[in-house]
C-alpha positions in Angstrom: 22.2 13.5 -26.4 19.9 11.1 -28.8 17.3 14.1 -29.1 20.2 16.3 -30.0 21.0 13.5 -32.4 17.6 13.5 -34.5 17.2 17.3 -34.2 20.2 17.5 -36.5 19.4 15.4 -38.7 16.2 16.8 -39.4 17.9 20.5 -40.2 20.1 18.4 -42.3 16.8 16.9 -44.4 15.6 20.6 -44.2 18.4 21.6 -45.8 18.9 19.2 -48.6 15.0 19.7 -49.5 15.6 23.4 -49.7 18.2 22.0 -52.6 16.4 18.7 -54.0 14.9 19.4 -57.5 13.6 16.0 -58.5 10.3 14.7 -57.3 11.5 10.9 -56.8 14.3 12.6 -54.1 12.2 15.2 -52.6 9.6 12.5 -51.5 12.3 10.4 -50.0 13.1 13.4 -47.8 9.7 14.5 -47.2 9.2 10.9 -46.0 12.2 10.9 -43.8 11.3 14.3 -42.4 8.0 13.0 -41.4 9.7 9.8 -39.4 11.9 12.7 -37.5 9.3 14.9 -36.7 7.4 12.2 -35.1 10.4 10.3 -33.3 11.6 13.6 -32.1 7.9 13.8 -30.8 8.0 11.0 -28.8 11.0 11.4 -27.0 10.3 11.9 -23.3 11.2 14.9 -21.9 14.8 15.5 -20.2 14.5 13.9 -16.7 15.3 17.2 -14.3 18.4 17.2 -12.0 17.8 14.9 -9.0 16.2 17.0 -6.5 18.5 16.2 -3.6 21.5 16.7 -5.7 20.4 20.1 -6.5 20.0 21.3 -3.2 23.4 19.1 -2.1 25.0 21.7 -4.7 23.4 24.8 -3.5 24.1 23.9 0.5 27.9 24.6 -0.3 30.2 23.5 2.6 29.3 20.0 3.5 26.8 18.1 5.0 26.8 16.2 8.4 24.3 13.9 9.7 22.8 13.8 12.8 23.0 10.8 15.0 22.2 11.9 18.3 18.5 13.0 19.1 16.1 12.4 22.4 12.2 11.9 21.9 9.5 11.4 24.1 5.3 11.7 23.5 1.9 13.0 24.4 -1.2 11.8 23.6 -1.1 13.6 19.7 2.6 14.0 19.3 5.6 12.0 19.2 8.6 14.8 19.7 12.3 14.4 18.9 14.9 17.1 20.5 17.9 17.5 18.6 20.7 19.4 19.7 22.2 22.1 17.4 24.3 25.0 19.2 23.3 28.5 18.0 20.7 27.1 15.6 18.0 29.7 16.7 20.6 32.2 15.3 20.0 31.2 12.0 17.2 32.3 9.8 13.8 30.1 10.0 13.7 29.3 6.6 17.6 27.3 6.8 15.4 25.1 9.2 13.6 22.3 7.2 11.3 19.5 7.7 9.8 17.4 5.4 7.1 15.0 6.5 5.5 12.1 4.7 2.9 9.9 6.7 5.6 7.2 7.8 8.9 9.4 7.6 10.6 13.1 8.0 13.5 14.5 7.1 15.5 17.3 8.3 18.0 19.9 7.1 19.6 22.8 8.7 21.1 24.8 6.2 24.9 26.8 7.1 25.0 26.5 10.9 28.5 27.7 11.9 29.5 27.0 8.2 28.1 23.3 8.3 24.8 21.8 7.1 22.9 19.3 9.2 20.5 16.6 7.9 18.7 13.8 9.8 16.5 11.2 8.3 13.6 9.1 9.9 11.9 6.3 7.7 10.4 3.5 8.5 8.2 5.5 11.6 6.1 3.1 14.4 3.0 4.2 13.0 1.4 7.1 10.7 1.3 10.7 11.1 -0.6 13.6 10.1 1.6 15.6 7.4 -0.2 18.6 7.8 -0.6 18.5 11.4 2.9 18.0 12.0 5.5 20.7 12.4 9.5 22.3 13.6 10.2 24.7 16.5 13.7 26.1 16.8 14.5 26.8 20.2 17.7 28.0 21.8 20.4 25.4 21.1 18.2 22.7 19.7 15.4 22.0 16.7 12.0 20.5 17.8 10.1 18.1 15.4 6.6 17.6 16.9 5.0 14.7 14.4 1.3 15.2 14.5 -0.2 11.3 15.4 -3.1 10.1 13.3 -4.5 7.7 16.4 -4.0 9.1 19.5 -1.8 5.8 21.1 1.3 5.2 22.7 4.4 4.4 20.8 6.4 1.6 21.8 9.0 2.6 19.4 10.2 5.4 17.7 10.3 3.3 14.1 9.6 0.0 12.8 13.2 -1.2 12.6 14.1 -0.1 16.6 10.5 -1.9 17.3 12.1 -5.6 15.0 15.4 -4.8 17.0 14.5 -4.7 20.9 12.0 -8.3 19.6 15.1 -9.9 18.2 16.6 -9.0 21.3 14.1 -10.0 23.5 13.8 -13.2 21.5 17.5 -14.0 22.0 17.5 -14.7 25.8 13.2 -15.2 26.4 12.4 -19.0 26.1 10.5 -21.3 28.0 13.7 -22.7 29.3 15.3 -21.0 32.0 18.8 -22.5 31.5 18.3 -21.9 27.7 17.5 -18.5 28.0 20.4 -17.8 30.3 23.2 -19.0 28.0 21.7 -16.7 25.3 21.8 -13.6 27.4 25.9 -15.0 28.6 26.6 -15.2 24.9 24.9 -12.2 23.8 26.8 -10.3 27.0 30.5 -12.4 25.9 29.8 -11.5 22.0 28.9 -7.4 23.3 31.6 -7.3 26.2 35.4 -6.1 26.6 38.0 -8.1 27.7 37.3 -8.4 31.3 33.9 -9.2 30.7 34.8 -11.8 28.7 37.6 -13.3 31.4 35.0 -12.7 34.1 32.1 -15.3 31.8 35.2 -17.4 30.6 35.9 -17.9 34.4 32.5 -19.1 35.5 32.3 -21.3 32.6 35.5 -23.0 33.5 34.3 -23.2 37.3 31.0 -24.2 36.2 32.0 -27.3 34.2 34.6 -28.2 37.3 31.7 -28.5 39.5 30.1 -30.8 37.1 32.2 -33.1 36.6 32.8 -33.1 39.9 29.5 -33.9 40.5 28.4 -30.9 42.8 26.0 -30.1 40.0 23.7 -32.1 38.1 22.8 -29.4 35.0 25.1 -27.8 32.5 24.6 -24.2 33.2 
């Protein structure tokens, strides 16, 4: 809009030079012309359409995303099966996979009137871009990411890898008892009601016994 802006003004100076007799006024112009010229010069250039919002709008339809996948490994590849009925039907350029070293993106253009996108950033460890690669097969899209070391994963990425250690970290202490009433409030704060009453329950027997004296630790 600002380029717009000075591009008018300088057919405007144009135009009144074309029409300016006196020296004093034409150099005033002539000046001001200059200023344009170069301003309109340095403007960057329009910024182009967001990539992903381009290809949003030529999808049509709308987009789901996928949550449900299975992966497993070999020795060079880390593989991820997702389940798409009748995408083998489709044509293989609707079937697209974008790799960069530590993510990959997928997007399955008009299946069954629907397109399909999944995302993976973040990945456990680096991968070969141009070693890695898609096969459709009947009912389901196979994304085989080429490994740069040949090593096993622990983890598909780096978040599910910080995850299962907070996890871990919640109920693994040096302390037995510790480490037990992490794992009962982890299970009470997951749980539905009955596993709740069932924890609630032993924790009301549990203190009884105490102070009782049957037992000499709080459990």
């Amino acid at each position: 809009v600002f380029l717009k802006q000075l591009q008018k003004d300088l057919e405007e100076v144009k135009e009144l030079l074309t029409k300016a007799t006196r020296k004093r006024v034409r150099d005033v112009l002539m000046t001001e012309k200059h200023k344009l010229e170069i301003e309109i010069k340095n403007q960057p250039p329009p910024k182009p359409k967001d990539v992903a919002e381009e290809e949003k709008l030529s999808l049509g339809g709308y987009t789901v995303k996928i949550n449900n996948y299975g992966w497993d490994q070999s020795d060079k590849f880390v593989k991820i099966y997702i389940s798409l009925n009748g995408v083998q039907k489709l044509p293989s350029e609707n079937v697209q996979v974008n790799f960069t070293e530590r993510s990959f993106n997928l997007l399955v253009k008009n299946l069954n009137g629907k397109n399909y996108t999944m995302t993976f950033n973040n990945l456990m460890k680096p991968i070969s871009v141009e070693g890695s690669s898609r096969k459709i097969k009947t009912d389901m899209v196979l994304v085989m990411c080429r490994k740069k070391r040949e090593e096993k994963w622990d983890c598909l990425t780096q978040v599910e890898k910080e995850s299962k250690e907070k996890e871990k970290a919640s109920y693994d202490t040096s302390d037995p008892s510790e480490g037990l009433m992490n794992l009962l409030k982890k299970m009470y704060a997951e749980g539905d009601d009955e596993i709740k009453r069932t924890i609630n329950k032993a924790w009301v027997e549990s203190r009884e016994k105490q102070f009782k004296g049957d037992i000499p630790m709080d459990i």
